[in-house]
OpenMM code with the backbone's topology and positions (N, CA, C; nanometers):
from openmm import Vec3, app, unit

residues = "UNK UNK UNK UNK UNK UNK UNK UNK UNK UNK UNK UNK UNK UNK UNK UNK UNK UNK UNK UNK UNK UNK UNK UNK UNK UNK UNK UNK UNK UNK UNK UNK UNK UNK UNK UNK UNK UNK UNK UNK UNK UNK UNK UNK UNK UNK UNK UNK UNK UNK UNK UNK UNK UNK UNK UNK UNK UNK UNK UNK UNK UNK UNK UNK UNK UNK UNK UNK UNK UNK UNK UNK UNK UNK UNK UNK UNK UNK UNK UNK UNK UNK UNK UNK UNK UNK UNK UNK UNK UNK UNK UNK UNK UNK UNK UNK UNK UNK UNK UNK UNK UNK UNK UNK UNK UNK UNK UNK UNK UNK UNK UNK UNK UNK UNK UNK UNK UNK UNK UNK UNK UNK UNK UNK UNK UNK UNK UNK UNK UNK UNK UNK UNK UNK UNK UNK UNK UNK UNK UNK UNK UNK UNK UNK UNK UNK UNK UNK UNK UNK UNK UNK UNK UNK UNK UNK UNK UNK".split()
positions = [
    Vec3(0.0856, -0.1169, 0.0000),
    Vec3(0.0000, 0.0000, 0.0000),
    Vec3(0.0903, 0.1232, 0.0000),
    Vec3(0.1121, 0.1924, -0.0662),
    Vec3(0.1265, 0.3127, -0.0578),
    Vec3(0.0489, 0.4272, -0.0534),
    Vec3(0.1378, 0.5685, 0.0435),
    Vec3(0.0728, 0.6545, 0.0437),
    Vec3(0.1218, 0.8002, 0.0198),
    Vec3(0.0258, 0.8547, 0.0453),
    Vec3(0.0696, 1.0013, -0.0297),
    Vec3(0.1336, 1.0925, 0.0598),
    Vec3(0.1948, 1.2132, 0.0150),
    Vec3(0.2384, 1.2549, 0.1534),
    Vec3(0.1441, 1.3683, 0.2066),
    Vec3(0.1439, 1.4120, 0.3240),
    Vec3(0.0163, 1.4638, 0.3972),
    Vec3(0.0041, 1.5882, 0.3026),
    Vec3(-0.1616, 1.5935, 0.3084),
    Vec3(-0.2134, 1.7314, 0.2241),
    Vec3(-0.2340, 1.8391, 0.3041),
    Vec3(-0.2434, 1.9422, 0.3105),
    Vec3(-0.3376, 2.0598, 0.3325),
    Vec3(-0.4692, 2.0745, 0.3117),
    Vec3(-0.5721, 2.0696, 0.3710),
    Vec3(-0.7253, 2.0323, 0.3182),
    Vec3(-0.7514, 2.1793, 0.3096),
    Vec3(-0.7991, 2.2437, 0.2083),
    Vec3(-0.8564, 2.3543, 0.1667),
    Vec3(-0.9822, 2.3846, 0.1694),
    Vec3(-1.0764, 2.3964, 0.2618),
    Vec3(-1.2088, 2.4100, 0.2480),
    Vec3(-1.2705, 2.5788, 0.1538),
    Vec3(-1.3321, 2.5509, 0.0714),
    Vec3(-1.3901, 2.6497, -0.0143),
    Vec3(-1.5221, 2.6882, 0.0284),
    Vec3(-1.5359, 2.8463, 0.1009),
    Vec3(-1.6306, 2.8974, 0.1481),
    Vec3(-1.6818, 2.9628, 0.0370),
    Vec3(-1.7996, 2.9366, -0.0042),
    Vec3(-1.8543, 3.0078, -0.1050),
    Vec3(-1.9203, 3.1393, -0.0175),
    Vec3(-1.8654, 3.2943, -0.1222),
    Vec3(-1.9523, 3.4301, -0.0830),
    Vec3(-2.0806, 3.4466, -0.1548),
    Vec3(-2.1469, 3.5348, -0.1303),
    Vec3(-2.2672, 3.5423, -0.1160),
    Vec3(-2.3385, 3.5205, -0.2802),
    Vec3(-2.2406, 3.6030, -0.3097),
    Vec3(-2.2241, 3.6387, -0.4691),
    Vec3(-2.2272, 3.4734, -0.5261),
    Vec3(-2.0931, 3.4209, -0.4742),
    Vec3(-2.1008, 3.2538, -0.5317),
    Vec3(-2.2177, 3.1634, -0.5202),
    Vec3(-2.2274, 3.1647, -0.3765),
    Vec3(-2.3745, 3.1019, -0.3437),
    Vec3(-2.4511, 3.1055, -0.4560),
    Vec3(-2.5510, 3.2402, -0.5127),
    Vec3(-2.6091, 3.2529, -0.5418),
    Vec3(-2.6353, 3.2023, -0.6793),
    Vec3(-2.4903, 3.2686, -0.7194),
    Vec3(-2.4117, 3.1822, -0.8843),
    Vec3(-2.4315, 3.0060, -0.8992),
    Vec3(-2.3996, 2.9691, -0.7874),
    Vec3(-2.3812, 2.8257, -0.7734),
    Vec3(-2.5270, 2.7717, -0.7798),
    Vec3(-2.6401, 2.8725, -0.7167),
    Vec3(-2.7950, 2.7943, -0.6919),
    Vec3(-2.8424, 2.8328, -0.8617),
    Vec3(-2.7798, 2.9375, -0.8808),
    Vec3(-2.8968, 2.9153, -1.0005),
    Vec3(-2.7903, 2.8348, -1.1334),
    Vec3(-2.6558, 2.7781, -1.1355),
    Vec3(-2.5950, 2.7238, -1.2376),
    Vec3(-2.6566, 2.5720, -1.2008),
    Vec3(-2.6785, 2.5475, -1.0617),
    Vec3(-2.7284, 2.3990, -1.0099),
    Vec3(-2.8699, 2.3465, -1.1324),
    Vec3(-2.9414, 2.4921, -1.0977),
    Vec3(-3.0840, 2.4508, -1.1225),
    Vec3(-3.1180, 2.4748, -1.3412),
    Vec3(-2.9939, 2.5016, -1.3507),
    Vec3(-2.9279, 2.4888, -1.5168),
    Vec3(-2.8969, 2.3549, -1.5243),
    Vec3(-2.7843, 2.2772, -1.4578),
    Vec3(-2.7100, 2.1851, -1.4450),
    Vec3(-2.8030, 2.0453, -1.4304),
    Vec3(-2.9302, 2.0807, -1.3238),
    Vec3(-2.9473, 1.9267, -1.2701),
    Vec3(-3.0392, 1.8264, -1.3485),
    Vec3(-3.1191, 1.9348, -1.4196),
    Vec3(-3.1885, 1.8221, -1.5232),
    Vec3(-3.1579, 1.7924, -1.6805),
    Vec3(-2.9559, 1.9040, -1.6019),
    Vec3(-2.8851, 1.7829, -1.8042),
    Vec3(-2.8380, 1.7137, -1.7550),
    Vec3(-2.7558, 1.6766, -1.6144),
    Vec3(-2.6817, 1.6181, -1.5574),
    Vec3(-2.7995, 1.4228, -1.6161),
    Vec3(-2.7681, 1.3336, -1.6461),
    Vec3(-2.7672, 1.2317, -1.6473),
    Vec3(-2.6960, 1.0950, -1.6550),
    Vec3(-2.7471, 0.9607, -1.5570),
    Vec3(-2.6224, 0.8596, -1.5465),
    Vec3(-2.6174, 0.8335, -1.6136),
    Vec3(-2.4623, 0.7717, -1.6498),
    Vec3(-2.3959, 0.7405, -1.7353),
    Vec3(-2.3853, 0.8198, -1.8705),
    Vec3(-2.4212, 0.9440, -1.8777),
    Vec3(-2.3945, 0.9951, -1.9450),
    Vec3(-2.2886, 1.1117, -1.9629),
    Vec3(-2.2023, 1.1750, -2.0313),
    Vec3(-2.1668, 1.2769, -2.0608),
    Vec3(-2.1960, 1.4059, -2.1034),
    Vec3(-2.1476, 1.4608, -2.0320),
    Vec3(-2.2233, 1.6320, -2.0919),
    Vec3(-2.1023, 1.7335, -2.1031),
    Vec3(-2.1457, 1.7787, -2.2184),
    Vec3(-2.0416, 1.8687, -2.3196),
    Vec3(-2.1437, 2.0001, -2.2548),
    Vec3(-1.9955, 2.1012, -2.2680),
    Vec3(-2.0477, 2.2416, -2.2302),
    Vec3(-1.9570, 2.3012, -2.2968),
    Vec3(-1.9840, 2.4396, -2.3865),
    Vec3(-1.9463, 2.5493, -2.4021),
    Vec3(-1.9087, 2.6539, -2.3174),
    Vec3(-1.7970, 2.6225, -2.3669),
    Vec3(-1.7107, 2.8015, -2.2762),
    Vec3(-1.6794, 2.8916, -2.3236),
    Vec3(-1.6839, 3.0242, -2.2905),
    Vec3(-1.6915, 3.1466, -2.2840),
    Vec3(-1.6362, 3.2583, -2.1717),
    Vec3(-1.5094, 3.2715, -2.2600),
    Vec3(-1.4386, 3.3288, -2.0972),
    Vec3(-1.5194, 3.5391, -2.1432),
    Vec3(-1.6306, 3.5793, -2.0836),
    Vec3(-1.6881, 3.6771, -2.0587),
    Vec3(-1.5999, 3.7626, -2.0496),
    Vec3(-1.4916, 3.7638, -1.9737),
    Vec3(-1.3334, 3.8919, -1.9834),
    Vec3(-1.3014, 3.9312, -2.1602),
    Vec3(-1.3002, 3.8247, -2.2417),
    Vec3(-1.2734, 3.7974, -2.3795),
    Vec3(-1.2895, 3.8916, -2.4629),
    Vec3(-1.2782, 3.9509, -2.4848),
    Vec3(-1.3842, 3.9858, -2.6566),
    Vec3(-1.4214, 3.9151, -2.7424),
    Vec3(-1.3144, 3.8401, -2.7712),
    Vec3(-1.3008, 3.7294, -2.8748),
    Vec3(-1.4107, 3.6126, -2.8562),
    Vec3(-1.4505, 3.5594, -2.9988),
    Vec3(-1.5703, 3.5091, -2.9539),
    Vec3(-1.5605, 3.3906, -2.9996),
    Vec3(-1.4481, 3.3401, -3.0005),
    Vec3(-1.4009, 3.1985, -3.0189),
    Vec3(-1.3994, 3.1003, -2.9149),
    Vec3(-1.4931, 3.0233, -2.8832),
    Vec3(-1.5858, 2.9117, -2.7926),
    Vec3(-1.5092, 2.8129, -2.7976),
    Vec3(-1.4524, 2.7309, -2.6506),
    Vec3(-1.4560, 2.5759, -2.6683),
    Vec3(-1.5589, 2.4809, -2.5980),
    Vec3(-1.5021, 2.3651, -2.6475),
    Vec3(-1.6366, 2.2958, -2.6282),
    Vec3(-1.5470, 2.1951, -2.4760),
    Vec3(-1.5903, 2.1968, -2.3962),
    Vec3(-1.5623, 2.0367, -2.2778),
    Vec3(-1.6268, 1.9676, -2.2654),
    Vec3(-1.5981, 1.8092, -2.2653),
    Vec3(-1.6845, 1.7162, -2.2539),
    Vec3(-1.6977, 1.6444, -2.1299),
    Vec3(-1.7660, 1.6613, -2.0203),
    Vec3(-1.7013, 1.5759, -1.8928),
    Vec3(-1.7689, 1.4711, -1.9036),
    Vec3(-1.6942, 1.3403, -1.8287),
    Vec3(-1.7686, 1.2543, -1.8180),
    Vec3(-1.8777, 1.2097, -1.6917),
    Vec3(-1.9976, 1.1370, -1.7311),
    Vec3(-2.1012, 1.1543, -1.6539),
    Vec3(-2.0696, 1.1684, -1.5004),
    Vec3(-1.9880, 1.1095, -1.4653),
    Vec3(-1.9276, 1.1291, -1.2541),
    Vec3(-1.8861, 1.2614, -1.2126),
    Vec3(-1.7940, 1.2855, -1.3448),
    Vec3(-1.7749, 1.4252, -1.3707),
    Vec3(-1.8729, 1.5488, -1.2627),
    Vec3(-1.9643, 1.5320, -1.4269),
    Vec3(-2.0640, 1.6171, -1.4030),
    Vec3(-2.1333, 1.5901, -1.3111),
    Vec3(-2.1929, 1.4437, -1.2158),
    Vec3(-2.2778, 1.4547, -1.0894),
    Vec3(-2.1621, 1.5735, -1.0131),
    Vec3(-2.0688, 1.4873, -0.9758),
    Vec3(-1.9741, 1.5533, -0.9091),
    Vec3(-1.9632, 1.7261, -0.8898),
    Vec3(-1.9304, 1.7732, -1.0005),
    Vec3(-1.9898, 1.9166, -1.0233),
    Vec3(-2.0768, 2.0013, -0.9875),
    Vec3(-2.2404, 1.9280, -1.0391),
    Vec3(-2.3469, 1.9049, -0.9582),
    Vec3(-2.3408, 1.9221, -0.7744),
    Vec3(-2.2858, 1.8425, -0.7509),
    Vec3(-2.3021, 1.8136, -0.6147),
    Vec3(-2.1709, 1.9524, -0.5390),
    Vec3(-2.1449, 1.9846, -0.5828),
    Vec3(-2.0216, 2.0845, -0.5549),
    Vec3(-2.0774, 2.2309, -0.5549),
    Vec3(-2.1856, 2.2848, -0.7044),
    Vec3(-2.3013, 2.3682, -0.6768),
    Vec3(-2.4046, 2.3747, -0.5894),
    Vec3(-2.4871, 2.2310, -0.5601),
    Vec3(-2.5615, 2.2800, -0.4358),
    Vec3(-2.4985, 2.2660, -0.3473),
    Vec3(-2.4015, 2.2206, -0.2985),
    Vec3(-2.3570, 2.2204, -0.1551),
    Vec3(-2.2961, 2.3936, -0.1818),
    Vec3(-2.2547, 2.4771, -0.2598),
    Vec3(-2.2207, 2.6037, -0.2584),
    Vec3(-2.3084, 2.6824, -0.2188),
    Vec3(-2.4519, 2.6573, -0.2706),
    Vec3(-2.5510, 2.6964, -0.3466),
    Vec3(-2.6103, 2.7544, -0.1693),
    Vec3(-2.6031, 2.6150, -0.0906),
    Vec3(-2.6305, 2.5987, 0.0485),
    Vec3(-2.5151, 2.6430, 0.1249),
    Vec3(-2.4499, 2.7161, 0.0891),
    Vec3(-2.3814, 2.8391, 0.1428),
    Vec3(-2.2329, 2.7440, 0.2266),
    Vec3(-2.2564, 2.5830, 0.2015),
    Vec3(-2.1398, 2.5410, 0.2856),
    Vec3(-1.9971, 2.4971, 0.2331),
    Vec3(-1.8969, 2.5355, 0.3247),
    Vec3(-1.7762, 2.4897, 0.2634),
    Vec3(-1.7720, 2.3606, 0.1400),
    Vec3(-1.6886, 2.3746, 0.0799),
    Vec3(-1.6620, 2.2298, -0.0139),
    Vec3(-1.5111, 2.2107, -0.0144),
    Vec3(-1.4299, 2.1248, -0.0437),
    Vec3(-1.3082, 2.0484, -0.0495),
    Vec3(-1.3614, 1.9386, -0.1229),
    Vec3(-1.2251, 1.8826, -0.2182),
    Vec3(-1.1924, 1.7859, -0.2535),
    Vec3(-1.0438, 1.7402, -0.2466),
    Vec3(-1.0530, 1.5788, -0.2293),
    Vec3(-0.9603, 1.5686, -0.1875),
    Vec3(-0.9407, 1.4101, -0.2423),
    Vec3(-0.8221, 1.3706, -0.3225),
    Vec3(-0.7876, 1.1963, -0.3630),
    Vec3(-0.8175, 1.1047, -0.2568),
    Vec3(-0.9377, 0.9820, -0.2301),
    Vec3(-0.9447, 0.9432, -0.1577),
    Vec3(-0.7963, 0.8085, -0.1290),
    Vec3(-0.6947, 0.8555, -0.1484),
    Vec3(-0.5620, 0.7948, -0.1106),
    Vec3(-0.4686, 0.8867, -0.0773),
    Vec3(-0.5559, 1.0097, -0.0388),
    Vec3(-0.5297, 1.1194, 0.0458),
    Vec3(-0.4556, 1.0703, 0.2132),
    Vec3(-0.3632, 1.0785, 0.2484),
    Vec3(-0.3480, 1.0860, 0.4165),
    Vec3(-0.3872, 1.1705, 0.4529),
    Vec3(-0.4394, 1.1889, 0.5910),
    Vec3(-0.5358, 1.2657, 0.6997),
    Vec3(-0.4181, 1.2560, 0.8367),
    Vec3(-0.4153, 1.3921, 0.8774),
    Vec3(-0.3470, 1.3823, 0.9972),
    Vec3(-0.4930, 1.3008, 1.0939),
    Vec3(-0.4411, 1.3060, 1.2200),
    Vec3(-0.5687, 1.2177, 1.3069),
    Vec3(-0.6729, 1.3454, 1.3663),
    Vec3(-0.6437, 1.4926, 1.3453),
    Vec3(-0.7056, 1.6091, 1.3219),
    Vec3(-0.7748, 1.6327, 1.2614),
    Vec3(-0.6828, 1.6354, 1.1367),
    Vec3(-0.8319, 1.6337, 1.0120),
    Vec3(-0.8653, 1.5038, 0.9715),
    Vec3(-0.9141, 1.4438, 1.0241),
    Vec3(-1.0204, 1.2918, 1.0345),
    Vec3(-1.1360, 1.3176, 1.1190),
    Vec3(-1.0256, 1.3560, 1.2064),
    Vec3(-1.1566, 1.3756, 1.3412),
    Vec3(-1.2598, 1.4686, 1.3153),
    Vec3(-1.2100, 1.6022, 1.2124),
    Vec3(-1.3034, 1.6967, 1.1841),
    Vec3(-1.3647, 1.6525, 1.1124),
    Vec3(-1.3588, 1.5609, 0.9727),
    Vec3(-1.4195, 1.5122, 0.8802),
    Vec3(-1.5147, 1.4574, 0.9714),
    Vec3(-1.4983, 1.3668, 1.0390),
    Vec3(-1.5899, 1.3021, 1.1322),
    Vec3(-1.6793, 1.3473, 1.2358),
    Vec3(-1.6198, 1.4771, 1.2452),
    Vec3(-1.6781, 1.5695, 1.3546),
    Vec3(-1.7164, 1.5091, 1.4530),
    Vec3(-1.5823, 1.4368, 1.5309),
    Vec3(-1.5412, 1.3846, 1.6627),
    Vec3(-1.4451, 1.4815, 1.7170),
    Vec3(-1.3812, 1.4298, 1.8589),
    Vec3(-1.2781, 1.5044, 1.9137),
    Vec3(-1.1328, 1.4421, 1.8330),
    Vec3(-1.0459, 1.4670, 1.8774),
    Vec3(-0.9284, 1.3979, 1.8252),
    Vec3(-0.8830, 1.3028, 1.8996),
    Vec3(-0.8880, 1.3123, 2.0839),
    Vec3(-0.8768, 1.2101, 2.1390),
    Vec3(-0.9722, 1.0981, 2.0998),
    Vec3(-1.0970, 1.1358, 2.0920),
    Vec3(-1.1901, 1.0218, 2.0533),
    Vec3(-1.1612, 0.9566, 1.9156),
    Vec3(-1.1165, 0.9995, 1.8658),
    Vec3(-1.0896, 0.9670, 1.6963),
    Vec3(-0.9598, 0.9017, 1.7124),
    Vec3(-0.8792, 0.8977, 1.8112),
    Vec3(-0.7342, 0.8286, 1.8192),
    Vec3(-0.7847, 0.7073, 1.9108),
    Vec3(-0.8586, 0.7016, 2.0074),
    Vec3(-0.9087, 0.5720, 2.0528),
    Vec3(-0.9729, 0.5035, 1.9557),
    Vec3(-1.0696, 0.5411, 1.8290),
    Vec3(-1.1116, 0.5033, 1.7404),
    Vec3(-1.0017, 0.3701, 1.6599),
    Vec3(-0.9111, 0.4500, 1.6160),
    Vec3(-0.7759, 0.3986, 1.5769),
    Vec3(-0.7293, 0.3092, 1.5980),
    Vec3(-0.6874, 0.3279, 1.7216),
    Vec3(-0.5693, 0.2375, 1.8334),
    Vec3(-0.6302, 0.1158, 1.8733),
    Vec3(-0.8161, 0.1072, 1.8978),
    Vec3(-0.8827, -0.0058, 1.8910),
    Vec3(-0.8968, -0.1015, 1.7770),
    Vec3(-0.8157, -0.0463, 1.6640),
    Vec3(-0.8167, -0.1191, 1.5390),
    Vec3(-0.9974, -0.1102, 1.4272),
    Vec3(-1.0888, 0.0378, 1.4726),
    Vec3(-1.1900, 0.0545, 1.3988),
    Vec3(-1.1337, 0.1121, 1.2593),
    Vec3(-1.0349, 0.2200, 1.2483),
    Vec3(-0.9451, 0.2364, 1.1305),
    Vec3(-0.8296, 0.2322, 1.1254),
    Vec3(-0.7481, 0.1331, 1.0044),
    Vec3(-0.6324, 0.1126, 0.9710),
    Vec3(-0.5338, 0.2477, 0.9889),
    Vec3(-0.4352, 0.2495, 1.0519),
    Vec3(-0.3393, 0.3646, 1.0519),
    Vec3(-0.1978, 0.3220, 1.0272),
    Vec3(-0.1230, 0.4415, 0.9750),
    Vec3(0.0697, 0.3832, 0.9244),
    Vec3(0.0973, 0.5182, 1.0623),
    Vec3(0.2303, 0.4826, 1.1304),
    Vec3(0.2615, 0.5977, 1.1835),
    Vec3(0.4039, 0.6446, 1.1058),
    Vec3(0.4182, 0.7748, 1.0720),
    Vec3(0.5218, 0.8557, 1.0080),
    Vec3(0.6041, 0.9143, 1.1462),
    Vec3(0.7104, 0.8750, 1.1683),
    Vec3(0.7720, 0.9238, 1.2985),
    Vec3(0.7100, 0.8497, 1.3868),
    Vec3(0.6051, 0.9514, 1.4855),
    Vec3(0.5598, 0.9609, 1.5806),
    Vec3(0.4417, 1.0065, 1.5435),
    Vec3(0.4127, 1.0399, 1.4539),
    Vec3(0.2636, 1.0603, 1.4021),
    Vec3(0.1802, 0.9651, 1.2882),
    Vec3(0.0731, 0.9738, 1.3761),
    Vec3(-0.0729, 0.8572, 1.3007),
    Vec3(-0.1140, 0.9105, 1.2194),
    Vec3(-0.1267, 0.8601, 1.0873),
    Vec3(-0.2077, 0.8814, 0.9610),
    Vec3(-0.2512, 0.7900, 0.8987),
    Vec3(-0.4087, 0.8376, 0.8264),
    Vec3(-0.5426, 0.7509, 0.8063),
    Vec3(-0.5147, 0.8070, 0.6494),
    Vec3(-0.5738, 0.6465, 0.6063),
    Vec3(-0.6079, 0.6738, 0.4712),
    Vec3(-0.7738, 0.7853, 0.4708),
    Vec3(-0.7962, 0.8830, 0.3578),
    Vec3(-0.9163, 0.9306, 0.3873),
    Vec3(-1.0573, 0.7647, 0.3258),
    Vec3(-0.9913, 0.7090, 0.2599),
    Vec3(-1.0771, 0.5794, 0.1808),
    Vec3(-1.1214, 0.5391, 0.3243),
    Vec3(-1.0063, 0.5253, 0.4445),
    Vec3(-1.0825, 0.4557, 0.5209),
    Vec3(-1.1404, 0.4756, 0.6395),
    Vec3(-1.1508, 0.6382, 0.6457),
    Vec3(-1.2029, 0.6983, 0.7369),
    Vec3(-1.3703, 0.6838, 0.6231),
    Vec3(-1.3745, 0.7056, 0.5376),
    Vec3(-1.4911, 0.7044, 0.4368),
    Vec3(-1.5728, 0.5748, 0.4873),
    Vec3(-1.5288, 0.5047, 0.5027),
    Vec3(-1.5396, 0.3347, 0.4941),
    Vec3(-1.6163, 0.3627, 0.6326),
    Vec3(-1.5577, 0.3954, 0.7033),
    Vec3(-1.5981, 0.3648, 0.8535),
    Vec3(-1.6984, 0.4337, 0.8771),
    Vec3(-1.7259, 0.6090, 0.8388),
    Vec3(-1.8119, 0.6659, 0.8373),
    Vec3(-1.9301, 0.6233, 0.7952),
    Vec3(-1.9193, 0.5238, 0.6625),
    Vec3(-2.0241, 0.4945, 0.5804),
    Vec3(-2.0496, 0.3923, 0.6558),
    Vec3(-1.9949, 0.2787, 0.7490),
    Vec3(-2.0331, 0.1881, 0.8215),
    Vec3(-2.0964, 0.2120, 0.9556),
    Vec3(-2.0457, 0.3352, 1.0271),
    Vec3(-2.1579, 0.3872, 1.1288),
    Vec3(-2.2876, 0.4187, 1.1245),
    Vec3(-2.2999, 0.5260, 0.9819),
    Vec3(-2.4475, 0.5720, 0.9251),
    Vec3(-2.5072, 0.4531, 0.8764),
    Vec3(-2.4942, 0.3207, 0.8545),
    Vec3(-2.5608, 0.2765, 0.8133),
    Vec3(-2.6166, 0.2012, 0.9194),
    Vec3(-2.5012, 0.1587, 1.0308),
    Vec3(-2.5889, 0.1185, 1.1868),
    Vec3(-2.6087, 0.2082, 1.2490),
    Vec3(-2.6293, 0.3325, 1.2275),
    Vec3(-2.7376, 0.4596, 1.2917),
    Vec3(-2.8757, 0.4841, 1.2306),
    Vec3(-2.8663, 0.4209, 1.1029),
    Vec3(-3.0002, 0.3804, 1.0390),
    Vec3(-3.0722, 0.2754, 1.0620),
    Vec3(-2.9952, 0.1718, 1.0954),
    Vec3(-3.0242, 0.0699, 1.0907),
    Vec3(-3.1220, 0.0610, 1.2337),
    Vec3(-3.0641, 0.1040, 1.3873),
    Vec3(-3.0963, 0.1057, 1.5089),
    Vec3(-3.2237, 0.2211, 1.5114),
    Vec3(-3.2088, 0.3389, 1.4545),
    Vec3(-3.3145, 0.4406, 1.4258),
    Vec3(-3.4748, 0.3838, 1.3486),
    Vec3(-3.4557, 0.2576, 1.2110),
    Vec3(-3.5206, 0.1827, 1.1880),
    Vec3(-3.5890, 0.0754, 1.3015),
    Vec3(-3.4911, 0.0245, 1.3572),
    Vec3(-3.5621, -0.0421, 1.4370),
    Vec3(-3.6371, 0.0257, 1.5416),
    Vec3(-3.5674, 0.1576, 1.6687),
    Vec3(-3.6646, 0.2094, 1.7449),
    Vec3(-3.7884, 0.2377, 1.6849),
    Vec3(-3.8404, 0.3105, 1.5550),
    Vec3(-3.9215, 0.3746, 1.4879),
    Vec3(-4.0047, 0.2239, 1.5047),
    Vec3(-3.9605, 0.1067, 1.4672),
    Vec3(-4.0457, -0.0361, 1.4304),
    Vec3(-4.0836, -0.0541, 1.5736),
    Vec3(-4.0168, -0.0251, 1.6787),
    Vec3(-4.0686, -0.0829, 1.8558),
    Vec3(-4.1841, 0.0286, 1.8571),
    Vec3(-4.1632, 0.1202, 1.8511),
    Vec3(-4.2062, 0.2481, 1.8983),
    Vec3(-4.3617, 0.2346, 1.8491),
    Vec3(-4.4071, 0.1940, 1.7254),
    Vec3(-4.5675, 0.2147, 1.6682),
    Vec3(-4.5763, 0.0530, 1.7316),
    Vec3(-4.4856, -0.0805, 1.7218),
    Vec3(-4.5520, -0.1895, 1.7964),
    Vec3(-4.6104, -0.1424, 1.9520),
    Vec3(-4.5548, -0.0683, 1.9960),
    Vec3(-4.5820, -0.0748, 2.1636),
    Vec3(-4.6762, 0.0631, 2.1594),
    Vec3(-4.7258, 0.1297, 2.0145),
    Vec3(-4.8044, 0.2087, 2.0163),
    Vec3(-4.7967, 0.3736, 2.0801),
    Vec3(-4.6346, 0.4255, 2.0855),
    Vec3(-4.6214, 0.5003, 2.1403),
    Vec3(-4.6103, 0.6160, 2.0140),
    Vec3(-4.7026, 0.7497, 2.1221),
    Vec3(-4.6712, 0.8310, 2.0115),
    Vec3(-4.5963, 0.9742, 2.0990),
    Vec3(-4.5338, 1.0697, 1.9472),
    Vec3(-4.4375, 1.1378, 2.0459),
    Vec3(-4.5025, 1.2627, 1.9998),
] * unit.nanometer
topology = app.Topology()
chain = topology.addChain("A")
for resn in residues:
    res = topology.addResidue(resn, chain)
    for name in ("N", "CA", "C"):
        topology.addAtom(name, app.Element.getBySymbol(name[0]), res)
């Protein structure tokens, strides 16, 4: 396994101005956006005079991706991207996770995510902080499903 060497995570605060740009390019975007498909767009750099157009073709992940990068702008919240063979200090994991860092290093050390240590310092693949995240939410659904199923058997209402 190899890994990368530690990143800088850049979170992108969209201003008000962007936001706004971003909600209404979304609501352009979401009903060409289709799976498995590709979508070609024309560009136009507006600074220009010149009125010589190219064409880009992204491919369909592409463009969800894109998609999903406008409304989350759109909704006024940070965005980052980042190679999921990205290393994560045990800091920025914990924030991704929006845990503490001590709690996110007991996480670790119990063997819930794989870690390499560099020196004296622990680093997480982001794939498998992803992994784990996606394995909690799905037994926080899972237990939330079931109270909801006790809850109308025993007839309780809230």
């Amino acid at each position: 396994m190899t890994y990368t060497k530690d990143i800088d995570i850049e979170y992108i605060v969209p201003s008000d101005e962007e936001r706004e740009e971003s909600k209404i390019s979304s609501r352009i975007l979401s009903p060409k956006v289709q799976r498995d498909h590709p979508l070609s767009f024309r560009i136009v750099d507006e600074k220009e005079q010149d009125t010589e157009e190219a064409i880009v073709k992204l491919p369909a992940k592409v463009a969800h991706l894109l998609l999903d990068i406008l409304v989350q702008m759109a909704e006024g919240k940070a965005v980052t991207i980042l190679p999921t063979h990205a290393e994560l200090t045990t800091q920025q994991a914990a924030d991704l996770l929006n845990v503490s860092r001590p709690f996110f290093v007991k996480l670790i050390e119990g063997g819930e995510i794989p870690f390499s240590k560099v020196g004296t310092h622990r680093r997480v693949l982001l794939s498998d902080v992803l992994i784990y995240k996606e394995r909690t939410n799905k037994a926080r659904e899972k237990s939330l499903h079931e109270l909801a199923e006790l809850t109308q058997e025993l007839g309780i209402d809230y």
